[in-house]
N, C-alpha and C positions, 0 to 999 in steps of 0.2 A: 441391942446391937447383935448383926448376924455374921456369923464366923462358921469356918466349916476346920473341924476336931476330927484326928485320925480315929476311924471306929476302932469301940473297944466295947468289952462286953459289960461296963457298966452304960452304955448306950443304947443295952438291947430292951431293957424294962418298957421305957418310955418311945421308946417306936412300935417293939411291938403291940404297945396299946394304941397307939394310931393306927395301925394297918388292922387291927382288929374290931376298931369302933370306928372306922374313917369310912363311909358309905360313898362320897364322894368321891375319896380316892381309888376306894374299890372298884368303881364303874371306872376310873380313866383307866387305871392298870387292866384292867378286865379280871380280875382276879381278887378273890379275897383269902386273908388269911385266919387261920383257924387256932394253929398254935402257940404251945406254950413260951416266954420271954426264952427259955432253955432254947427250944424248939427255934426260935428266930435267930440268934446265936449262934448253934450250928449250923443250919442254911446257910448263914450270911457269910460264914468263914470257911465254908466249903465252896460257895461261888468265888468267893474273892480269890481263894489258892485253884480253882479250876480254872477260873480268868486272869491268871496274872493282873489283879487290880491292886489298884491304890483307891480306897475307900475312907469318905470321911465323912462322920455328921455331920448335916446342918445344925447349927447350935442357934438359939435365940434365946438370951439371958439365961446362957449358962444350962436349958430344957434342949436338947435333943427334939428336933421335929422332921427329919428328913434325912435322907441320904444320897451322897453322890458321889460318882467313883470315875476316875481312867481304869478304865477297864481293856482287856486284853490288848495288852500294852505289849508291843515287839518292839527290843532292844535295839537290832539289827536295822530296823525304815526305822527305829523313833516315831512311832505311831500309837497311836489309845484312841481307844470310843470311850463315846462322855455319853452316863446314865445320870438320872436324878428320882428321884419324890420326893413330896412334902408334903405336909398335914395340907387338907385343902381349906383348914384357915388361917393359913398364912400367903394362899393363894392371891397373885393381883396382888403384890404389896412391895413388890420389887425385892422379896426375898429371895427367893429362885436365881434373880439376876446377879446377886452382888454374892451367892454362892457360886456359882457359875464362874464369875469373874476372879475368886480365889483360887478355883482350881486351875482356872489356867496360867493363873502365878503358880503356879504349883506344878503342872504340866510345862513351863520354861525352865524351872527349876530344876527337872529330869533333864534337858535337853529334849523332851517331844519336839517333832516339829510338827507332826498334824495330829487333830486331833476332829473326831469325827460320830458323826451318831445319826441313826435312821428316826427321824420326827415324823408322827403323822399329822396328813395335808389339814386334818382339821385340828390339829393342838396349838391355835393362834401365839397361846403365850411362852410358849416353847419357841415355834418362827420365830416371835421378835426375839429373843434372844441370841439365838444364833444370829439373825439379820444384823444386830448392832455390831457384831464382829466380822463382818462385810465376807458371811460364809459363803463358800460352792454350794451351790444344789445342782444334783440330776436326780432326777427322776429314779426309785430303787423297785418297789413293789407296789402293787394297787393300793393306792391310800397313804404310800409312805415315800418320800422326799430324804436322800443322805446329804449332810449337811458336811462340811467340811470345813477346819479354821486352818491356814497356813501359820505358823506360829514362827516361821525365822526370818 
């Protein structure tokens, strides 16, 4: 069963060994990481207090495989952008989605009313997602589509 768990630093072990073995993931994010479970911990709880997020694992049986956050979240509009990753073997399994859809129980919860994230044109399974929640798109950068949900 997949549920998404406010992060916490016993979440940091078993992600950071994803984003460190995850070659898959590496290529999508563009980026690999290097450091220590410490080293991920601090990162994460420094973006999250630079971003006013609300961050929470993806859990699946109770393992940590991903993260996803309302991120720079304004009080004043009720607005957040929505991040994610996942282990890319849990990819195409409709995990992504039914995290996705928790956080936006979760984002109603706050009172957000949008909530928003720049997807790129070729990340298919990302589109459907935001698609099944009948988002905005315009057009934002070369290669990238902003995606918007009205949530009230």
């Amino acid at each position: 069963m997949v549920t998404i768990k406010f992060y916490n630093e016993s979440h940091s072990e078993p992600l950071a060994i994803i984003l460190r073995n995850d070659t898959k993931l590496q290529q999508s994010m563009g980026s690999n990481f290097l450091g220590s479970t410490e080293d991920f911990h601090k990162k994460t709880t420094e973006w999250i207090n630079k971003t006013n997020s609300f961050t929470y694992s993806i859990v699946s049986d109770d393992t940590p495989i991903g993260l996803i956050s309302l991120s720079n979240y304004n009080p004043n509009n009720k607005t957040a952008r929505i991040g994610y990753w996942i282990s890319s073997e849990y990819w195409n399994r409709e995990v992504t989605s039914t995290a996705f859809n928790n956080l936006l129980e979760v984002a109603k919860s706050k009172s957000i009313k949008t909530v928003s994230s720049h997807v790129e044109n070729d990340n298919i399974a990302s589109m459907k997602i935001w698609d099944k929640h009948n988002c905005t798109k315009r057009p934002y950068k070369k290669g990238l589509t902003e995606c918007a949900i009205n949530l009230s």
